[in-house]
N, C-alpha and C positions, 0 to 999 in steps of 0.2 A: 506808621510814624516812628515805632518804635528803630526800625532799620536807621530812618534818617538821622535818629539820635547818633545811635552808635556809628555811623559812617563822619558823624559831625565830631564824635569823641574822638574817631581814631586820626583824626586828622594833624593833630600837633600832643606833643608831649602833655601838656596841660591842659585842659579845656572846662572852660567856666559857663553854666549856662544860668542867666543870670537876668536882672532887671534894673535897669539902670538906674531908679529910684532903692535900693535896697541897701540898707545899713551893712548885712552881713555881708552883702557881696562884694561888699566896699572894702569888707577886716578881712576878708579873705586876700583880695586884691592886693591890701596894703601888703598882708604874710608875705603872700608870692615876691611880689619886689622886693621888699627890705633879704629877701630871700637870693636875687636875682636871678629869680623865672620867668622865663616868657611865657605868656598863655594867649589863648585864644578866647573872646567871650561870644556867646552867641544870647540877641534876644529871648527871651521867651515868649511865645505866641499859647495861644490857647492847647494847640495840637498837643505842640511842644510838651507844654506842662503837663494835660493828661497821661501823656507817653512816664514823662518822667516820674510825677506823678507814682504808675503802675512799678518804674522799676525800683522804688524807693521802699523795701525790706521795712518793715517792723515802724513806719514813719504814718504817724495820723494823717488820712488824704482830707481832713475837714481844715487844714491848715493851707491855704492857698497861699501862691505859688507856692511849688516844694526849691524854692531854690534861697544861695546858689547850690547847684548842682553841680559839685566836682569832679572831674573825670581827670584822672593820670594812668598814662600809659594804656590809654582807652578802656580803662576799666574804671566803672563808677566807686568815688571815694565816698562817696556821701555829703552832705550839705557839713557847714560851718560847723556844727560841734564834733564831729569826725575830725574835719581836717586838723580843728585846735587839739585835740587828744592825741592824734597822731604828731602832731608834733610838739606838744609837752612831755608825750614818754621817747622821746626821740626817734622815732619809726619817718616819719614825712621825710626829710632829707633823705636819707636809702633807699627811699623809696623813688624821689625824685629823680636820684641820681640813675638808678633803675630803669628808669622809664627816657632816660637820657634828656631831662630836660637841666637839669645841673653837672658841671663839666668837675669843680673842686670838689 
């Protein structure tokens, strides 16, 4: 399962793996546009989430879902408080633009 994550990350610059009822994946969401990034969002299913889940560093797994689940330039950013820190100390746009999903 783990594979199909990461072939689902690598597939667009951005990739959100998220639930459609989710507050944070909503403020993330908002970032990304008022940003204007395209991203991709994919459900989370059970698999899904154990996968992610596993690959989520130093993150309480007693907190279900782990998402959203970030991924730029197919490598995993981390859930909402990464992305906001990355982009309060200015790192997320260089990053973006990196990853080719922002052109300016």
């Amino acid at each position: 399962m783990a594979d199909r994550v990461a072939k689902l990350a690598s597939e667009r610059a951005v990739v959100i793996f998220g639930a459609s009822e989710c507050c944070l994946c909503h403020a993330v969401e908002t970032l990304f546009r008022e940003l204007g990034v395209s991203w991709a969002v994919h459900e989370v299913d059970r698999d899904v989430e154990r996968a992610l889940a596993g690959m989520m560093v130093g993150r309480s797994r007693s907190r279900s879902p782990p998402v959203p689940a970030v991924f730029i330039g197919g490598r995993l950013v981390g859930p909402t408080d990464r992305v906001m820190s990355l982009h309060l100390a200015g790192q997320l746009v260089p990053l973006l633009r990196q990853a080719g999903a922002l052109w300016l």
